[in-house]
FIRO-556445 format. One record per residue (C-alpha): residue number from 1; z, x, y. Coordinates in nm, 3 decimals, padded with zeros to 5 digits, m for minus. Each point is the difference from the previous one (the first is absolute). Example, Ala and Ser with C-alpha at 12.3 -4.5 7.8 and 13.67 -1.06 7.14 Angstrom:
2
(1; (00.780; 01.230; m00.450))
(2; (m00.066; 00.137; 00.344))
REM end
This chain:
453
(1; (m11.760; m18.573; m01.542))
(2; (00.294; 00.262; 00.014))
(3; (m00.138; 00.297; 00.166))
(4; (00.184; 00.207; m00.275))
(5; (m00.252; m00.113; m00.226))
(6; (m00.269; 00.187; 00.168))
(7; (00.162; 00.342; m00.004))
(8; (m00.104; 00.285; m00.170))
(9; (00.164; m00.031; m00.336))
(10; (00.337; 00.190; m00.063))
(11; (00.078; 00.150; m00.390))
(12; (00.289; m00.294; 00.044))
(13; (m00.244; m00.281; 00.117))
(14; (m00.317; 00.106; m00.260))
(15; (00.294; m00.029; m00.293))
(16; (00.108; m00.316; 00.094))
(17; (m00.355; m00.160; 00.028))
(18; (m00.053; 00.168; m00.349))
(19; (00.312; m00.162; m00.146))
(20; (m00.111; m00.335; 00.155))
(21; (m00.377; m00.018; m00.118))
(22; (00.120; 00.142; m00.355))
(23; (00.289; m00.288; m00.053))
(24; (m00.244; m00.244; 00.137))
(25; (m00.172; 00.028; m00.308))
(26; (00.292; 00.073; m00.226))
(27; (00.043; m00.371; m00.160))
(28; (m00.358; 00.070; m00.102))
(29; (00.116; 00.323; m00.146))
(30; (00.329; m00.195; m00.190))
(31; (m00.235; m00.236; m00.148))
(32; (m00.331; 00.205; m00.082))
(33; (00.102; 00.337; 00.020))
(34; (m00.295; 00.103; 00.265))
(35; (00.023; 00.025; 00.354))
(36; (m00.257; m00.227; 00.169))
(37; (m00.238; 00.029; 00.254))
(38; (00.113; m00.093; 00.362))
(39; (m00.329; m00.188; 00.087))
(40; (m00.134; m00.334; m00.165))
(41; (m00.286; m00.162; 00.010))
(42; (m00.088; m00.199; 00.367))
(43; (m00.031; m00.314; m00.182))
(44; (00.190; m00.055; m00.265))
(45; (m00.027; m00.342; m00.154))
(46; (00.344; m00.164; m00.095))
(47; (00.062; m00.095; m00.340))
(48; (00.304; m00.256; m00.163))
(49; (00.183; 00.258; m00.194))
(50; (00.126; m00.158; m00.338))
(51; (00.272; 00.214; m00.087))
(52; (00.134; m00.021; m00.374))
(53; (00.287; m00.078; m00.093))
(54; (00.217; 00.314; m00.117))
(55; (00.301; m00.202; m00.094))
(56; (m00.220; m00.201; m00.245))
(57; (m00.170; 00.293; m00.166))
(58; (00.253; 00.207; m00.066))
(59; (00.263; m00.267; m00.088))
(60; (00.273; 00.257; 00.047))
(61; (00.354; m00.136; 00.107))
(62; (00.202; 00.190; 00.237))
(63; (00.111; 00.347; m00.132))
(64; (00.322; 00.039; 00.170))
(65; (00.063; 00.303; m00.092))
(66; (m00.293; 00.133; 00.061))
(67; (00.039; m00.143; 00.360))
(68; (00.303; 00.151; 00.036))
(69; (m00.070; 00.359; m00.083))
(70; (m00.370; m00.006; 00.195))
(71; (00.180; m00.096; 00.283))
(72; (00.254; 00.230; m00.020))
(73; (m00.293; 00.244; m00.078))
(74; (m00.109; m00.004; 00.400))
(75; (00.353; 00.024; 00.163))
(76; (m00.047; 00.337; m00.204))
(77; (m00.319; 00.067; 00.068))
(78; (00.126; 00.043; 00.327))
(79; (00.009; m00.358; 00.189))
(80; (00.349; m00.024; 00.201))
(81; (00.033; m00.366; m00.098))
(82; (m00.209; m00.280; m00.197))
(83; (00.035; m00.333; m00.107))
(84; (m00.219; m00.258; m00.182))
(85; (m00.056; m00.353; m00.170))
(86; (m00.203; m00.094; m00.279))
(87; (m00.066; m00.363; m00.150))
(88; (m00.173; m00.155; m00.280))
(89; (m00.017; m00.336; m00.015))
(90; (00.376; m00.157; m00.009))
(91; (00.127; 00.347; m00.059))
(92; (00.113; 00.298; 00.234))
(93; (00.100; 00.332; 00.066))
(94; (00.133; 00.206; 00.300))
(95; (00.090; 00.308; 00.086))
(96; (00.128; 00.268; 00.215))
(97; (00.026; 00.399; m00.008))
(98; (00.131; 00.297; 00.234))
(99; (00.133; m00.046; 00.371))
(100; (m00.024; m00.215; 00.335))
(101; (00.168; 00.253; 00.172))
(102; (m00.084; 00.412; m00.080))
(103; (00.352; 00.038; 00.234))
(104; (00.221; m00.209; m00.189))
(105; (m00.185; 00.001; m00.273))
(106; (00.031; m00.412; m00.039))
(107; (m00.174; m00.107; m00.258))
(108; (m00.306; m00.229; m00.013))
(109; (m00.004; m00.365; m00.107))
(110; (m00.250; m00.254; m00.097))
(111; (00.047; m00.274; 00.211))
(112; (00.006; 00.246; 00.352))
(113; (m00.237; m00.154; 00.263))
(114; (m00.286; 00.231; 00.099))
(115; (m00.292; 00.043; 00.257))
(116; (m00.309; m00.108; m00.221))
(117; (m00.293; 00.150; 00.226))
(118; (m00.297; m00.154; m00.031))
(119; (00.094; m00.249; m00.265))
(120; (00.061; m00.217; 00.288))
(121; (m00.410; m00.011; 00.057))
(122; (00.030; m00.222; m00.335))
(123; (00.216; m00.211; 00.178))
(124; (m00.187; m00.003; 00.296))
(125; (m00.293; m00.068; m00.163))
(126; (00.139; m00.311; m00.149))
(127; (00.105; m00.133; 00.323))
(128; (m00.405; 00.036; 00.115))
(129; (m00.122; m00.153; m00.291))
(130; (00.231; m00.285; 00.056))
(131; (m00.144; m00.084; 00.356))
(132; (m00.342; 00.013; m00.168))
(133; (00.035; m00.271; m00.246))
(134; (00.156; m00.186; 00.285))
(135; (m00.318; 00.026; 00.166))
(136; (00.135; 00.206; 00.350))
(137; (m00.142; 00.360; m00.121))
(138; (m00.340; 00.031; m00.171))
(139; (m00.045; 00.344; m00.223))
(140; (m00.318; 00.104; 00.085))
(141; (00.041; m00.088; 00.410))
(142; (00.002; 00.264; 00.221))
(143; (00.329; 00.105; 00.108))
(144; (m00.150; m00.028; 00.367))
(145; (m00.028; m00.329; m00.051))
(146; (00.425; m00.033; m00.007))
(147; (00.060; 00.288; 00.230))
(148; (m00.261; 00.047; 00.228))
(149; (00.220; 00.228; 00.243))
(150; (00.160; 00.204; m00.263))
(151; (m00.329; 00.079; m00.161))
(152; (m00.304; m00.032; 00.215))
(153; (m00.370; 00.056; m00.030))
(154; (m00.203; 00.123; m00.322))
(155; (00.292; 00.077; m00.182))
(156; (00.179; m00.304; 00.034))
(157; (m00.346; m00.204; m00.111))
(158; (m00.065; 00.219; m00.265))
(159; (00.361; 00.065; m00.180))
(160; (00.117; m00.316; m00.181))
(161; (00.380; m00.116; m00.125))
(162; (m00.146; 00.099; m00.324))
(163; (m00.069; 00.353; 00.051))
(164; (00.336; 00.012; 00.217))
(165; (00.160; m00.098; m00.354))
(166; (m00.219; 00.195; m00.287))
(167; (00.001; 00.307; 00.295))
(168; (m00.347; 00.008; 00.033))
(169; (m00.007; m00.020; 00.329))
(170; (m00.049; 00.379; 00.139))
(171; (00.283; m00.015; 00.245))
(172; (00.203; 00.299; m00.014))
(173; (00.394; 00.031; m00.027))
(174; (00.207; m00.036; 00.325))
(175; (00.247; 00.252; m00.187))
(176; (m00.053; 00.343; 00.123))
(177; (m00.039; m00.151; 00.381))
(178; (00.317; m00.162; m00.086))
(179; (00.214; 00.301; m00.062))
(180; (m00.140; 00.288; 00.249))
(181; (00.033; 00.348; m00.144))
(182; (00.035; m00.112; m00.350))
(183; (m00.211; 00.275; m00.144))
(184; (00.149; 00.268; 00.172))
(185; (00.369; m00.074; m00.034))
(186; (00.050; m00.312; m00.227))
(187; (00.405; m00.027; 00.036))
(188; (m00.004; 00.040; 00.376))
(189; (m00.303; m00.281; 00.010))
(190; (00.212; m00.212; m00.255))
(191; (00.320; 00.017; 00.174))
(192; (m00.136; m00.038; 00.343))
(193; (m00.101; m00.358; m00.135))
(194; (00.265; m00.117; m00.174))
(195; (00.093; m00.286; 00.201))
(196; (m00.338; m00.051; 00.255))
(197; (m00.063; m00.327; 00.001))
(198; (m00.403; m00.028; m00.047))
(199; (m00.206; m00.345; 00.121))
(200; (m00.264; m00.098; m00.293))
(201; (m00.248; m00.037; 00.302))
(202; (00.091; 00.411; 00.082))
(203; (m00.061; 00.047; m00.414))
(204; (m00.299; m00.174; 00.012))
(205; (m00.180; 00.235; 00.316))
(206; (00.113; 00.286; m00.176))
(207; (m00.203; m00.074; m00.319))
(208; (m00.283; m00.090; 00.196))
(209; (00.017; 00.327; 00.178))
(210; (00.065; 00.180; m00.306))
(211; (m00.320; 00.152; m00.214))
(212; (m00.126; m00.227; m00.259))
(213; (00.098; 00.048; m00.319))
(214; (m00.330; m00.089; m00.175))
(215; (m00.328; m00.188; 00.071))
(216; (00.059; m00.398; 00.053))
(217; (m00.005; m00.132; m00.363))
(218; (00.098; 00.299; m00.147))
(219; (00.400; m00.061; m00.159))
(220; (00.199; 00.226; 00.229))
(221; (00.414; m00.056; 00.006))
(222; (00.080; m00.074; 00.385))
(223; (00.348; m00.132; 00.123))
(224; (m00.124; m00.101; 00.315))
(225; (m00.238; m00.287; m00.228))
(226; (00.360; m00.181; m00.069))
(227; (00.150; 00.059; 00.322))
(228; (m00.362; m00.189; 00.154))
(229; (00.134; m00.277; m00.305))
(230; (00.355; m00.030; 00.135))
(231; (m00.178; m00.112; 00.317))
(232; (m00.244; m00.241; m00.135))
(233; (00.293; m00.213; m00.176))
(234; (00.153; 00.059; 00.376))
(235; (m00.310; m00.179; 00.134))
(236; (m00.011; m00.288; m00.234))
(237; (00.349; m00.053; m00.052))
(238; (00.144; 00.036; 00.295))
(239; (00.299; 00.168; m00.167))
(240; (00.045; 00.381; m00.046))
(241; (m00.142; 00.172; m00.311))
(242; (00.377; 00.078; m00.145))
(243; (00.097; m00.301; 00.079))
(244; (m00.294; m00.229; m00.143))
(245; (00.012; 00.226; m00.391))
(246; (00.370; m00.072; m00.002))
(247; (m00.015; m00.354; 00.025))
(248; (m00.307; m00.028; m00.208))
(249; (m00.009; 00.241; m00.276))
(250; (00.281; 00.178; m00.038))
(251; (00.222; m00.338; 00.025))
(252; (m00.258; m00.195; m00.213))
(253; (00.052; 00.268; m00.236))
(254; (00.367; m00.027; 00.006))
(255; (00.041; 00.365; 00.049))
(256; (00.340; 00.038; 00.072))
(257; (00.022; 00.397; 00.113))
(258; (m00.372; 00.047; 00.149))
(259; (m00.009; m00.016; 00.414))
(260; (m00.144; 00.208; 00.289))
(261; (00.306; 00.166; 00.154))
(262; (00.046; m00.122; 00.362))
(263; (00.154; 00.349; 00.152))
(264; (m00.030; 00.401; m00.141))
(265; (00.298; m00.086; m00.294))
(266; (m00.015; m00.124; m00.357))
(267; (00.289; m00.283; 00.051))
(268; (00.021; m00.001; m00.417))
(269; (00.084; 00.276; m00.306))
(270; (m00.231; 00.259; 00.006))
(271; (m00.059; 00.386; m00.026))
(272; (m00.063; 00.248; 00.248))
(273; (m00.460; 00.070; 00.022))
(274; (m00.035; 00.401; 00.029))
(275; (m00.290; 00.130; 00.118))
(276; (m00.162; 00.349; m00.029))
(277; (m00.347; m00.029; 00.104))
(278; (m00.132; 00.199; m00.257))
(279; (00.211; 00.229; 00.041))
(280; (m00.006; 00.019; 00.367))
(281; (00.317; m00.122; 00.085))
(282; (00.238; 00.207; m00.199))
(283; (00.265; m00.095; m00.068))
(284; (m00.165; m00.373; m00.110))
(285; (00.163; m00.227; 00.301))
(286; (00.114; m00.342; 00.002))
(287; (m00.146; m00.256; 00.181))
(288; (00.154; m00.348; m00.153))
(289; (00.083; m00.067; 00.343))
(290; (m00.341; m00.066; 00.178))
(291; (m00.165; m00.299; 00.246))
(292; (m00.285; m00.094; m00.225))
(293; (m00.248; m00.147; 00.253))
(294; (m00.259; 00.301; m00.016))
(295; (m00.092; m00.206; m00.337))
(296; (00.106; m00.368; 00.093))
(297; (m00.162; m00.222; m00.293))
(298; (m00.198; 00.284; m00.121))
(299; (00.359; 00.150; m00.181))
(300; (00.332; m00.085; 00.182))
(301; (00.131; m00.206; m00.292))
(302; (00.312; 00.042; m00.181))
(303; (00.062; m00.091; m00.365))
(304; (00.153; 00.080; m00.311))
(305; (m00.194; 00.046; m00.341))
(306; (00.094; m00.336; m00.182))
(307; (m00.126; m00.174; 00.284))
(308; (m00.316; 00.145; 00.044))
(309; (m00.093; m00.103; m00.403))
(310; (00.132; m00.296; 00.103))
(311; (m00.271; m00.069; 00.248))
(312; (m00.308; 00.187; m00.161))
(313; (00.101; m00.229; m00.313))
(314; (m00.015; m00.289; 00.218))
(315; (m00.303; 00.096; 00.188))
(316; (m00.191; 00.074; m00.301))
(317; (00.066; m00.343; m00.167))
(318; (m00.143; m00.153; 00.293))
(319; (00.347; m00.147; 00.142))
(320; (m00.077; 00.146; 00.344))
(321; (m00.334; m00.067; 00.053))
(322; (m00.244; m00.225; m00.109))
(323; (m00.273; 00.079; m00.268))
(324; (m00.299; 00.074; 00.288))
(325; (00.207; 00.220; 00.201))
(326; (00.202; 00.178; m00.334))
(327; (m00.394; 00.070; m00.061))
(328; (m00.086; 00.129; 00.309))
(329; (00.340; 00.236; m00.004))
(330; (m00.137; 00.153; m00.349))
(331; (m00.378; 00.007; 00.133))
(332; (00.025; 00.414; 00.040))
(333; (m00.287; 00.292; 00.118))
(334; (00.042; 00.345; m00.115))
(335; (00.245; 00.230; 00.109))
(336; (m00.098; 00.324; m00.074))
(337; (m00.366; 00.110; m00.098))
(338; (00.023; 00.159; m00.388))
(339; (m00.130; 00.281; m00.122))
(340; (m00.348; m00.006; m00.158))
(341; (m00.007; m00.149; m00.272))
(342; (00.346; m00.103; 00.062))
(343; (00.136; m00.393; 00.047))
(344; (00.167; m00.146; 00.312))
(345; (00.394; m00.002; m00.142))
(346; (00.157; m00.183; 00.342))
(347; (m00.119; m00.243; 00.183))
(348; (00.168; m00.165; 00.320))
(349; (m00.023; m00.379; 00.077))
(350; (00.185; m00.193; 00.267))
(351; (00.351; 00.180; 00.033))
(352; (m00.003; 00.029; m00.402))
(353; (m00.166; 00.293; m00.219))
(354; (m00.072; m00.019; m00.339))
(355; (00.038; 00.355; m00.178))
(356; (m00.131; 00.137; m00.346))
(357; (00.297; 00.250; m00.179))
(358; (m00.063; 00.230; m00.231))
(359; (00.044; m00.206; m00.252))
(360; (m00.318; m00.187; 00.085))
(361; (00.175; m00.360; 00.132))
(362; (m00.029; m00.113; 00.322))
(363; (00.309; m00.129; 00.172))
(364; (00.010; m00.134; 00.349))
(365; (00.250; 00.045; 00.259))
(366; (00.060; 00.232; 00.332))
(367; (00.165; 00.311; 00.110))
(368; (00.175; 00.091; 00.291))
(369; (00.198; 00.261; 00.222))
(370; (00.209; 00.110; 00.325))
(371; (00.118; 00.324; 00.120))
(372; (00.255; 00.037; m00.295))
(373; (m00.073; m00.303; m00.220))
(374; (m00.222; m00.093; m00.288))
(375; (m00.066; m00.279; m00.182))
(376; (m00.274; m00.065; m00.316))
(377; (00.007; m00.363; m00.148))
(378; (m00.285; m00.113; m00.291))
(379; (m00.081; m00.295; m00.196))
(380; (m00.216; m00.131; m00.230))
(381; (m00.259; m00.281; 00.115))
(382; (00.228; m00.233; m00.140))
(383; (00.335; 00.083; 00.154))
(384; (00.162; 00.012; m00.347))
(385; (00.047; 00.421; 00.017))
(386; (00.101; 00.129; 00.321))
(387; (00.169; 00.350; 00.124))
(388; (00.160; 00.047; 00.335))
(389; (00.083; 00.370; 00.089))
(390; (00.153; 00.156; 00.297))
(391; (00.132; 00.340; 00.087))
(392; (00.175; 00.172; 00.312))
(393; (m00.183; 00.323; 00.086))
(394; (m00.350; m00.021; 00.081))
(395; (m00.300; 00.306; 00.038))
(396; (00.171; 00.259; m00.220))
(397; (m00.327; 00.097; m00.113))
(398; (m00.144; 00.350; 00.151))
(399; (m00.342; 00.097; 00.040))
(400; (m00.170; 00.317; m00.092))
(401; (m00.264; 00.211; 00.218))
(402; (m00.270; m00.179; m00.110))
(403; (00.153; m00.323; 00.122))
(404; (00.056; m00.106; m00.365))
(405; (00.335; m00.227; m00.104))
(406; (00.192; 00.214; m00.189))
(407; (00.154; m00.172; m00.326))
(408; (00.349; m00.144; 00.030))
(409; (00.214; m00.066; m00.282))
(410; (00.095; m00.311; 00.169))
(411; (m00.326; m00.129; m00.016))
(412; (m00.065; 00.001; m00.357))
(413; (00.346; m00.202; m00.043))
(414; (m00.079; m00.235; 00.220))
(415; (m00.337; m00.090; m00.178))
(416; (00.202; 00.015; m00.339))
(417; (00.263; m00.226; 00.098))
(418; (m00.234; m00.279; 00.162))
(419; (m00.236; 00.050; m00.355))
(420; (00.339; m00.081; m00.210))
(421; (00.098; m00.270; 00.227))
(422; (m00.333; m00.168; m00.070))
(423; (00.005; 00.044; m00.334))
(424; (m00.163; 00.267; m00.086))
(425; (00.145; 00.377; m00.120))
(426; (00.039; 00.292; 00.135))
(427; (m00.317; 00.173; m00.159))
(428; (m00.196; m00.277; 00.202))
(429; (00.127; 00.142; 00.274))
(430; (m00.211; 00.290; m00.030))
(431; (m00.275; 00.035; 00.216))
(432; (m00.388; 00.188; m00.127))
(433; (m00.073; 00.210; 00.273))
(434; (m00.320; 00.136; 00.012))
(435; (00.087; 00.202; 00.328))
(436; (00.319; 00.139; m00.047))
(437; (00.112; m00.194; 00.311))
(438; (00.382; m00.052; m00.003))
(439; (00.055; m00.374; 00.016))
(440; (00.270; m00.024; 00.242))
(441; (00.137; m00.375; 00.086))
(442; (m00.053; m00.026; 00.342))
(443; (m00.225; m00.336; 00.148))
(444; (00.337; m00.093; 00.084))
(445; (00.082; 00.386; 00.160))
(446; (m00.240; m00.031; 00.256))
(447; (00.040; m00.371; 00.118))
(448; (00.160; 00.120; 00.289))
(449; (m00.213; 00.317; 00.045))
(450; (m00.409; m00.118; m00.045))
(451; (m00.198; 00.314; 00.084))
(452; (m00.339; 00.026; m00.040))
(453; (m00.248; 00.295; 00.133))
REM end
């Protein structure tokens, strides 16, 4: 564990671990309006989500101006740059508002290629599932069983691939041993990383050293579970993680602009990432330009917005795996505990979510983000409605004394803009809150930063 974690806490480091544990819970906030619990039950006992269908309940066709002017609506909320695609069925609709560049002022566009976070775990997840219905990886093994070394002793009998994938498997994150000093000085941590080359095996110690998260069983996000995942399909494969999810989902896909970037530089069109930090680095920096292997298969992919509906729509309909393994991707635990008397409103399954909006449907999908980058994409159960959103300035929230999330006004047009683009209207955007809880947008904000106490 970074010894920085064990100091007393600075005003600076007790802000940032506020910001972190209140975004964690923040796409519970989007879609309920409360702010969860951080603890869940020790056993939790997984469920097959059946998500309906928003698309075929509302029956709304694609507002385009509406579209338009709610994504227009968070470049002025604030957001430097965003850009998004919606489809329904045979039609579509994309987008894009404000600036790639705050220097030159170079405007966004729809088709730019972006880092997707941890939308890649989708991907990854994919790839695992494939090796289990050909028999080489079983789910519920231990992942001691396929990496003895790696993983030894009673956590390597007692954590299985399936808990790697649903993160239930009480390993903590490797990311604050990854980036020393990051709670005292997050731009000098950040830049003093920018192109260290990390080993998966070096990822993988870290989260082991690292302070669990949460009980074993208990749903607690880890990126150090898909870095241990990367290495499994390593094991059985014999090819590198990267390398095995190209040839075998994002080609079978036929994902034309989707590939982990093989040095610190986005080869295709695409907009500067600014980070602040939550307001900690100030002026927001950018950090487009960054060696991605602190995250490996856990979020190093690149994509642009058509391509990721593209793949959830082909995922969904079963076209990348088969009907046993779709299942067990969709077979989810609880993600949050609710309040009493309150309903479970996100649950996570293997690299896939399924999330209940305000407007009461569930929609399934992922988020995901970098230092800089964010990306949101949703669809129905049947692939037919599907949103992709992504944006270029990531942790703008700020957090008050309590340790509270402050609301943003970029948050509440996010959540209208992915409501329209799934057919709903902007008054279903509107969350009950029963706490007074801002509801900022931020699973993806603090892919990069998991903090827990």
């Amino acid at each position: 564990m970074d010894p920085t974690t064990r100091r007393a806490p600075s005003p600076l480091r007790r802000n940032l671990r506020r910001a972190a544990l209140a975004s964690s819970a923040a796409l519970l906030c989007l879609a309920a309006g409360t702010l969860p619990a951080h603890a869940l039950p020790t056993t939790p006992t997984p469920v097959t989500a059946s998500a309906p269908s928003h698309g075929a309940d509302h029956g709304r066709p694609l507002d385009r101006k509406a579209l338009r002017a709610s994504l227009e609506a968070i470049h002025q909320a604030g957001m430097y740059g965003t850009y998004s695609a919606v489809r329904d069925g045979s039609s579509s609709w994309r987008g894009a508002a404000g600036t790639a560049d705050i220097g030159t002022q170079r405007p966004v566009r729809a088709d730019f290629e972006h880092r997707v976070g941890s939308i890649t775990k989708t991907f990854t997840a994919v790839a695992v599932l494939q090796q289990v219905a050909k028999g080489r990886i079983e789910l519920d093994a231990p992942i001691g069983r396929y990496l003895p070394e790696l993983i030894p002793g009673e956590r390597g009998q007692a954590i299985t691939v399936r808990m790697l994938l649903n993160h239930t498997s009480g390993l903590g994150d490797h990311i604050l041993g990854a980036f020393p000093g990051l709670l005292e000085d997050p731009g000098k941590a950040l830049d003093a990383r920018q192109f260290h080359r990390f080993d998966p095996e070096e990822l993988v110690r870290l989260g082991l050293a690292a302070p669990p998260a949460a009980p074993r069983g208990t749903h607690a996000y880890s990126n150090t579970n898909y870095v241990i995942a990367g290495l499994l399909l390593r094991k059985v494969t014999g090819q590198e993680p990267e390398q095995y999810i190209a040839r075998n989902v994002i080609r079978k896909a036929g994902l034309r602009h989707t590939y982990f970037p093989r040095t610190p530089f986005l080869t295709g069109p695409h907009a500067k990432m600014y980070e602040s930090m939550y307001g900690t680095i100030e002026p927001a920096r950018d950090y487009s330009v960054y060696d991605m292997s602190w995250c490996g298969p856990a979020g190093s992919l690149v994509s642009t917005v058509d391509d990721l509906n593209s793949f959830y729509r082909q995922l969904l309909g079963g076209r990348l795996l088969g009907p046993a393994e779709l299942n067990a991707m969709k077979t989810t635990v609880p993600a949050h505990e609710p309040p009493p008397g309150g309903e479970v409103t996100f649950r996570y399954g293997l690299g896939l979510y399924t999330l209940k909006m305000p407007d009461g449907q569930w929609y399934w999908g992922h988020d995901g983000g970098v230092f800089g980058a964010g990306t949101w994409a949703l669809s129905t159960e049947d692939g037919r409605r599907q949103v992709a959103l992504g944006w270029n300035l990531m942790k703008y929230q700020r957090v008050d004394e309590q340790g509270q999330m402050k609301p943003h006004p970029i948050d509440a047009a996010m959540l209208r803009h992915m409501t329209v683009a799934l057919g709903g209207t902007p008054a279903d955007a509107r969350p009950a809150s029963r706490s007074g809880t801002p509801a900022p947008l931020a699973a993806a904000a603090v892919d990069a930063l998991r903090l827990r106490r």
